[in-house]
Chimera marker file (.cmm) of the C-alpha trace (Angstrom):
<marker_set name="trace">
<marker id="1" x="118.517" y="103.822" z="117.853" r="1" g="1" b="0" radius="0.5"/>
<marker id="2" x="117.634" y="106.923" z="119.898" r="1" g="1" b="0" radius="0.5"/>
<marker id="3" x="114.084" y="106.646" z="121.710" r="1" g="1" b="0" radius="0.5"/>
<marker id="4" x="111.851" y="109.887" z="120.669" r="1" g="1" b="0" radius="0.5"/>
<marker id="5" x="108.408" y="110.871" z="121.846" r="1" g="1" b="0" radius="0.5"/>
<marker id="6" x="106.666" y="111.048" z="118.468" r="1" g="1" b="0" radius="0.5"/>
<marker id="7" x="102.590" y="112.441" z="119.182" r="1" g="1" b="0" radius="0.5"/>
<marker id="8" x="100.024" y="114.133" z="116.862" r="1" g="1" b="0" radius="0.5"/>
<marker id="9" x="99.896" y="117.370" z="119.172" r="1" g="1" b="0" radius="0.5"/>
<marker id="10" x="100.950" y="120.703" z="119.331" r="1" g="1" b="0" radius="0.5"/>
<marker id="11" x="103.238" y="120.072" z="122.391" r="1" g="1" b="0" radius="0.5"/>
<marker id="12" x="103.905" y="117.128" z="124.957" r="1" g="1" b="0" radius="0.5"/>
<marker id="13" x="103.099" y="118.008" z="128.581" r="1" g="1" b="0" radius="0.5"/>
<marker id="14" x="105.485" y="119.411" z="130.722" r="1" g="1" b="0" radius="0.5"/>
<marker id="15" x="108.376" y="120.378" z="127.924" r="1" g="1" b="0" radius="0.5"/>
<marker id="16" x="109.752" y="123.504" z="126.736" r="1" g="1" b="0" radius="0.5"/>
<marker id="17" x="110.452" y="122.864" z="123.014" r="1" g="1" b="0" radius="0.5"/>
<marker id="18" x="112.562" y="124.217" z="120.541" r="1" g="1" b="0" radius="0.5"/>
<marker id="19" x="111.789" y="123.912" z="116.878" r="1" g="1" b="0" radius="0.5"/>
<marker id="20" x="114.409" y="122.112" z="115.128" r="1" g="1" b="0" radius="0.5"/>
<marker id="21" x="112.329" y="121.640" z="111.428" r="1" g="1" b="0" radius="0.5"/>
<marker id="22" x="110.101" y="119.625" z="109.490" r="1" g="1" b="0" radius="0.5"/>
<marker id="23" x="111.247" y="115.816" z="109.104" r="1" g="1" b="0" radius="0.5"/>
<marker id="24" x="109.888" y="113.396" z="106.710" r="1" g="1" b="0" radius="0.5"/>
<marker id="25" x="110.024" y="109.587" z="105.699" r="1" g="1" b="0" radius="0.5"/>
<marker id="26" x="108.719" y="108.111" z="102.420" r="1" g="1" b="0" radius="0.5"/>
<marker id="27" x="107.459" y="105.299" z="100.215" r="1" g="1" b="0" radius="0.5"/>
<marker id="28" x="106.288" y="104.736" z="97.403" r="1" g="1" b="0" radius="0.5"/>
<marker id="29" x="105.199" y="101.112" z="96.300" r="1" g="1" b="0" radius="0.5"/>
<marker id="30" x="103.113" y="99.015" z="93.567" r="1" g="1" b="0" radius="0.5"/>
<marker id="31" x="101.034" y="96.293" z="93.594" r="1" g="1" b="0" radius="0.5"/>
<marker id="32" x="101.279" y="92.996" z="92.177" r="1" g="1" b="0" radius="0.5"/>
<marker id="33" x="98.857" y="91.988" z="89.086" r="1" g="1" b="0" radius="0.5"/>
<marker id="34" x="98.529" y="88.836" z="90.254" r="1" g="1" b="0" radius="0.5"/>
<marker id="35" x="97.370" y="89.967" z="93.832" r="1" g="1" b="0" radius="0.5"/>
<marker id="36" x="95.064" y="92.678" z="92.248" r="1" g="1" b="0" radius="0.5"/>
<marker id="37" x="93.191" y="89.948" z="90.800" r="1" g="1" b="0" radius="0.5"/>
<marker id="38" x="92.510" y="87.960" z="93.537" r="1" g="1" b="0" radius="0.5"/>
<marker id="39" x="91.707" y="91.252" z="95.147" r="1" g="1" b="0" radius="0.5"/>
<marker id="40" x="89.256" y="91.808" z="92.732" r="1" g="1" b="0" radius="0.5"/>
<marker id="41" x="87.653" y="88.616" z="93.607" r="1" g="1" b="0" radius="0.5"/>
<marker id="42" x="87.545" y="89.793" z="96.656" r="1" g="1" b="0" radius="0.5"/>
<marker id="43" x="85.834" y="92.826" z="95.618" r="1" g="1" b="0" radius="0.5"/>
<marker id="44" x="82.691" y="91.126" z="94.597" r="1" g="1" b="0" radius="0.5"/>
<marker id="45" x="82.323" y="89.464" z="97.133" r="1" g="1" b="0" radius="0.5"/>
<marker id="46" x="83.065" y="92.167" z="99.956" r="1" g="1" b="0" radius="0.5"/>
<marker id="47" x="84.714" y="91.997" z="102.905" r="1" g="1" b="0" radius="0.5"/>
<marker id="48" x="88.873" y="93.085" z="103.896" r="1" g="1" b="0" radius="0.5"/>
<marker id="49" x="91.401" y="93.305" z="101.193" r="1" g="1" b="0" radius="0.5"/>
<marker id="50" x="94.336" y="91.338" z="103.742" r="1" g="1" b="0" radius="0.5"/>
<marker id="51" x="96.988" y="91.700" z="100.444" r="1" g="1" b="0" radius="0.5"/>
<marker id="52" x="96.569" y="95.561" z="100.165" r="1" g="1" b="0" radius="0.5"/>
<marker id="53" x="95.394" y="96.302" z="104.046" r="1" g="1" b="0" radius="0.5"/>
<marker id="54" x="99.327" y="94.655" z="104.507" r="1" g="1" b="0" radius="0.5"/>
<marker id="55" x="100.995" y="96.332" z="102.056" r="1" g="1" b="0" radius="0.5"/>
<marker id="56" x="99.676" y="99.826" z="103.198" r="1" g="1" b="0" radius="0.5"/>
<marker id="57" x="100.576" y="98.649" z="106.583" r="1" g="1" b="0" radius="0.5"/>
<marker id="58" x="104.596" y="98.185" z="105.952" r="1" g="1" b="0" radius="0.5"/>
<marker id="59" x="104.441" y="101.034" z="103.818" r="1" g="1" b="0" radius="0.5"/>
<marker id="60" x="103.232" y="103.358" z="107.009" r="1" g="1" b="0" radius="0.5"/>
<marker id="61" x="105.588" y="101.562" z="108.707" r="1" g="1" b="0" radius="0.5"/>
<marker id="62" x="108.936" y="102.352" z="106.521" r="1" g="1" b="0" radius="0.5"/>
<marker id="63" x="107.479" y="105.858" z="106.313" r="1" g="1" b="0" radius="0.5"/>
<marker id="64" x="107.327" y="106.765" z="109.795" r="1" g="1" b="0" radius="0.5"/>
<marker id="65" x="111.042" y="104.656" z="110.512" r="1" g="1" b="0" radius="0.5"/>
<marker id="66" x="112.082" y="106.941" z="107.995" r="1" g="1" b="0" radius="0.5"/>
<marker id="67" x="110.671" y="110.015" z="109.500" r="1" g="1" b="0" radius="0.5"/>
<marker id="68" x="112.057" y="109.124" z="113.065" r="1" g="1" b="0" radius="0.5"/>
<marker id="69" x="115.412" y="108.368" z="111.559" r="1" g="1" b="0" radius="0.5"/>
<marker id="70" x="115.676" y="111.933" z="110.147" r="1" g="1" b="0" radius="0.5"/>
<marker id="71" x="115.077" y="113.106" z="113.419" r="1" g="1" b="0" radius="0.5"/>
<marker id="72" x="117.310" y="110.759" z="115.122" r="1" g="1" b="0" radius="0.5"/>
<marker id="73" x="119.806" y="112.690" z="112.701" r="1" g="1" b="0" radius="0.5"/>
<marker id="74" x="118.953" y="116.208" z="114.227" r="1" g="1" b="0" radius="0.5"/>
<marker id="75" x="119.480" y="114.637" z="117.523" r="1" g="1" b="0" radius="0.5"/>
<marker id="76" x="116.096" y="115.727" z="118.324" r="1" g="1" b="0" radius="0.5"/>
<marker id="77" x="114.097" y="114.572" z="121.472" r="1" g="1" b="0" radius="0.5"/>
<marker id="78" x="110.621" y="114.487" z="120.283" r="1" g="1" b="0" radius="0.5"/>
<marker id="79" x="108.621" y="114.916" z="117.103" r="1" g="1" b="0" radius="0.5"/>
<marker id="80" x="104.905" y="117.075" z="117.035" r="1" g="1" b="0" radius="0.5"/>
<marker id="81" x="102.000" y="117.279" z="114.801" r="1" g="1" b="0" radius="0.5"/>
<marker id="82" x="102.608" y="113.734" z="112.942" r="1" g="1" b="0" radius="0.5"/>
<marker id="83" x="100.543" y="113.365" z="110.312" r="1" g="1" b="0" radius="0.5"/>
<marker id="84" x="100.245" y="110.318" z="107.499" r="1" g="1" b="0" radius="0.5"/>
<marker id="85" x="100.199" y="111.358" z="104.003" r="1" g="1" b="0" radius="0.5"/>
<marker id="86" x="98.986" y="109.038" z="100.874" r="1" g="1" b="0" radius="0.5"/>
<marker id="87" x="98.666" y="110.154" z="97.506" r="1" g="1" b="0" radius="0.5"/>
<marker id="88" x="98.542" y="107.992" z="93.911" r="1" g="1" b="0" radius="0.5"/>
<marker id="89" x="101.755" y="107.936" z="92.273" r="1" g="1" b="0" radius="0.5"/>
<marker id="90" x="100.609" y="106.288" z="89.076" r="1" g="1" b="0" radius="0.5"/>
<marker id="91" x="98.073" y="103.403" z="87.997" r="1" g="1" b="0" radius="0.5"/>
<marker id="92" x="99.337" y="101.011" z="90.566" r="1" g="1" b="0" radius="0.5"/>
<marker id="93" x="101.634" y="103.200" z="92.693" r="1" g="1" b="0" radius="0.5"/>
<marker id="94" x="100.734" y="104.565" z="95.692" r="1" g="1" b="0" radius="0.5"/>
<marker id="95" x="103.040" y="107.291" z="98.014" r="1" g="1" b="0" radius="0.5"/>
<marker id="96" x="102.994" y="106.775" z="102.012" r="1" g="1" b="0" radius="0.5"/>
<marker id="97" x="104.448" y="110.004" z="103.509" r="1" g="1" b="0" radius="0.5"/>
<marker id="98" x="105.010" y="110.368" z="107.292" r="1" g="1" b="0" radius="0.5"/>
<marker id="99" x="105.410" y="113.742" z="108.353" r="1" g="1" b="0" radius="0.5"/>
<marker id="100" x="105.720" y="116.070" z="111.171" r="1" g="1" b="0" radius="0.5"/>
<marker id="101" x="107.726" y="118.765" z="113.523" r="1" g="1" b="0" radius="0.5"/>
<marker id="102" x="111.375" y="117.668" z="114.979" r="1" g="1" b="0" radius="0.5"/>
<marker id="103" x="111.823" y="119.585" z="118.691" r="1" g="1" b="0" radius="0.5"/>
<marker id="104" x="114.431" y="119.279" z="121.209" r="1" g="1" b="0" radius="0.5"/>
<marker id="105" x="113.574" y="119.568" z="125.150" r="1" g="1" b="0" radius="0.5"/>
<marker id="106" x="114.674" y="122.758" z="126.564" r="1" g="1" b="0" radius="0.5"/>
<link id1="1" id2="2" r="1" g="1" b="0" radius="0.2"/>
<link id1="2" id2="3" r="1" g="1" b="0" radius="0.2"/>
<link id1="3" id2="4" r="1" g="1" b="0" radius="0.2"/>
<link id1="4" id2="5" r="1" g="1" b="0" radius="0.2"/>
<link id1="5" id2="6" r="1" g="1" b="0" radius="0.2"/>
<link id1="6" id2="7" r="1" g="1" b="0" radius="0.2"/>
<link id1="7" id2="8" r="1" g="1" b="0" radius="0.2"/>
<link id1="8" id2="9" r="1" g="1" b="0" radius="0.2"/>
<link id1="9" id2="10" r="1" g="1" b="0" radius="0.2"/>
<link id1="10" id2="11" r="1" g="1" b="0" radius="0.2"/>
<link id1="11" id2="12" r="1" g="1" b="0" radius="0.2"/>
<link id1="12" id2="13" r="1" g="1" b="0" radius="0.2"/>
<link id1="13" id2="14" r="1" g="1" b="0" radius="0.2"/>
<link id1="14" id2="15" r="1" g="1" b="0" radius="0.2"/>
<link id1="15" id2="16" r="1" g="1" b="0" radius="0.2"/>
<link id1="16" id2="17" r="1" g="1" b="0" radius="0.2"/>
<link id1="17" id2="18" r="1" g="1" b="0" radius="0.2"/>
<link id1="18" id2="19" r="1" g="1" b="0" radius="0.2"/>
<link id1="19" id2="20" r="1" g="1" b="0" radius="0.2"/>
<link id1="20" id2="21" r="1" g="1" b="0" radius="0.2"/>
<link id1="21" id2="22" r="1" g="1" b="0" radius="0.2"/>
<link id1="22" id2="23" r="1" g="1" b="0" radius="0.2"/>
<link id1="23" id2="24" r="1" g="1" b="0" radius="0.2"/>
<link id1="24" id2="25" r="1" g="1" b="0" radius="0.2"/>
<link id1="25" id2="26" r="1" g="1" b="0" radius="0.2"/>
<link id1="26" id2="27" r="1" g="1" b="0" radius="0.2"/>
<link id1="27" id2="28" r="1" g="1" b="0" radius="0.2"/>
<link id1="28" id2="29" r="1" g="1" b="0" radius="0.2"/>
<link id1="29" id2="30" r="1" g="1" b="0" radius="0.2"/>
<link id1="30" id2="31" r="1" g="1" b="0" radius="0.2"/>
<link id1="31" id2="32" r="1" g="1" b="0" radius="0.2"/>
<link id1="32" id2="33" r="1" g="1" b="0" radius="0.2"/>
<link id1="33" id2="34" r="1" g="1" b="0" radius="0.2"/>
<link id1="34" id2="35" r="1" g="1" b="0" radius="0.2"/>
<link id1="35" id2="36" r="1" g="1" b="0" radius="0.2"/>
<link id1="36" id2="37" r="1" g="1" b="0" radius="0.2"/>
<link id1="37" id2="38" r="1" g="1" b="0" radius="0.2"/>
<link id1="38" id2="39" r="1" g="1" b="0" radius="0.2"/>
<link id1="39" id2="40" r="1" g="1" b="0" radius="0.2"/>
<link id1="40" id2="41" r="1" g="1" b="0" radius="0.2"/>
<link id1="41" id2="42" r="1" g="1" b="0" radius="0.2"/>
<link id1="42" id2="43" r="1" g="1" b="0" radius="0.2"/>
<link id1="43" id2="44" r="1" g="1" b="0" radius="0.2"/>
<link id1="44" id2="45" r="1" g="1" b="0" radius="0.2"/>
<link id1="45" id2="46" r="1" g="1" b="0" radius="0.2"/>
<link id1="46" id2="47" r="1" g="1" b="0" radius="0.2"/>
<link id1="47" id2="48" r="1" g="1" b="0" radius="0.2"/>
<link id1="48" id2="49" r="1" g="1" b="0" radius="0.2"/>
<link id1="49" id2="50" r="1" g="1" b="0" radius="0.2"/>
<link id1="50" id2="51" r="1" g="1" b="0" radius="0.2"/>
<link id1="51" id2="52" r="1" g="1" b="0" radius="0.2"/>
<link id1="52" id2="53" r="1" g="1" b="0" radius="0.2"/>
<link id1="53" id2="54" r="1" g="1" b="0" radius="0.2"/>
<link id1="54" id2="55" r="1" g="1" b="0" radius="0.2"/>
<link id1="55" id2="56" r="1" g="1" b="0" radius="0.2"/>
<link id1="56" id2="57" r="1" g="1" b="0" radius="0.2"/>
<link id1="57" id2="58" r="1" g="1" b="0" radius="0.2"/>
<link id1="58" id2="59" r="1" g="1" b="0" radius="0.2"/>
<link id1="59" id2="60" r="1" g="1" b="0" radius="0.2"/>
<link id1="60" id2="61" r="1" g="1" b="0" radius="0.2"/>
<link id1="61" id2="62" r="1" g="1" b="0" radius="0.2"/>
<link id1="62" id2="63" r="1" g="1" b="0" radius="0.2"/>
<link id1="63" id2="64" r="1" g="1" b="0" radius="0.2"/>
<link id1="64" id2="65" r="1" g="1" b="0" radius="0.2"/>
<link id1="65" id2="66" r="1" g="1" b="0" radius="0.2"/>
<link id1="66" id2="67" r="1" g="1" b="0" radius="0.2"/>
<link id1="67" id2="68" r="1" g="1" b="0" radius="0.2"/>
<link id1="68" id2="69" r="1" g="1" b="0" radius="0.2"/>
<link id1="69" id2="70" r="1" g="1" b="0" radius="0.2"/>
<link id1="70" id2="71" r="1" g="1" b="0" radius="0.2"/>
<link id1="71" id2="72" r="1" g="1" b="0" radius="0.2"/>
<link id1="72" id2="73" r="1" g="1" b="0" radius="0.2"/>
<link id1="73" id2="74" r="1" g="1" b="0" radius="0.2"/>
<link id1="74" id2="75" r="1" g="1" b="0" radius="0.2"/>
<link id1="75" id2="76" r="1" g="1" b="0" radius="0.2"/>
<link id1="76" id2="77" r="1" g="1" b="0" radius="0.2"/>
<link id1="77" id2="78" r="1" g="1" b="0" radius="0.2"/>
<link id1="78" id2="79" r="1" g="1" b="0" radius="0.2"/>
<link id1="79" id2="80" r="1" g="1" b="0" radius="0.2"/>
<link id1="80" id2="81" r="1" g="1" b="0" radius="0.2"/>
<link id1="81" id2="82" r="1" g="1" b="0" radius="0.2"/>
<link id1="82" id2="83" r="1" g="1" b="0" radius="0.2"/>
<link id1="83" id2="84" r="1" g="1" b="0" radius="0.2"/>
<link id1="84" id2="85" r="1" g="1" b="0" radius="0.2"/>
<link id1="85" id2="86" r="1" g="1" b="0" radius="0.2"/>
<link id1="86" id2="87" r="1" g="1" b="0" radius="0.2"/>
<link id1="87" id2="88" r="1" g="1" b="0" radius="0.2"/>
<link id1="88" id2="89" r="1" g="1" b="0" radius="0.2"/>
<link id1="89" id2="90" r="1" g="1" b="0" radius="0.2"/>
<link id1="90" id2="91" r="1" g="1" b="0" radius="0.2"/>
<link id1="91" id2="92" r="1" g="1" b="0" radius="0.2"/>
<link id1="92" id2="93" r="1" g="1" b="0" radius="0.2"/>
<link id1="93" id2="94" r="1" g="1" b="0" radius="0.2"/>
<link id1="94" id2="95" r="1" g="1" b="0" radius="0.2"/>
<link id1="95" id2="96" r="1" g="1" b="0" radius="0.2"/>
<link id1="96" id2="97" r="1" g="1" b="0" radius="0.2"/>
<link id1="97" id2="98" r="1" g="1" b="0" radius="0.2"/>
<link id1="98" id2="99" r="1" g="1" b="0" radius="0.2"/>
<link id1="99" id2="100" r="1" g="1" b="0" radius="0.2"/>
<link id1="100" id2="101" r="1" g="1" b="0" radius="0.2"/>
<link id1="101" id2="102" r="1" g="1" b="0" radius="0.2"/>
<link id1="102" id2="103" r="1" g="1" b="0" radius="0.2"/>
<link id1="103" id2="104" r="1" g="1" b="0" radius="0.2"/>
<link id1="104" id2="105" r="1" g="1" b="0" radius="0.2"/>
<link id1="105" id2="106" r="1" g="1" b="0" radius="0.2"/>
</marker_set>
């Protein structure tokens, strides 16, 4: 695959850019009943949920592959202004969006 600067800013020092559009990558998963209840468990007595801190982890992961893929399709150099995304789908579903600017050196 096609190496691509990928950075939260505006620009990346010392390129011209052109705009080529907004490019996106997605998930959407669920949790497991029999993990939430262990994570409940855990929820008493405090500390790191590992099960759910993982699962949110691969999920940001797939979304910003995703993302760089899409640019990787408009043979773009570079995307700007990344941004993560997370939003409740239903009860137990939960959206990871990775999202940002595709640009092409000049």
């Amino acid at each position: 695959m096609k190496e691509i600067i990928v950075t939260t800013g505006n620009e990346i020092a010392g390129k011209k850019l052109k705009v080529l559009g907004v490019v996106r990558g997605n998930t959407v998963r669920s949790r497991h009943i029999g993990r939430d209840i262990m994570a409940g468990f855990k929820m008493i007595i405090g500390g790191e949920i590992k099960t759910f801190t993982d699962l949110i982890s691969k999920s940001r992961d797939e979304a910003y592959n995703r993302m760089v893929d899409e640019a990787v399709k408009l043979n773009a150099d570079g995307i700007i202004g990344m941004r993560f995304g997370t939003s409740s789908i239903m009860a137990n579903s939960s959206e990871i969006l990775a999202y940002g600017t595709a640009v092409k050196f000049i």
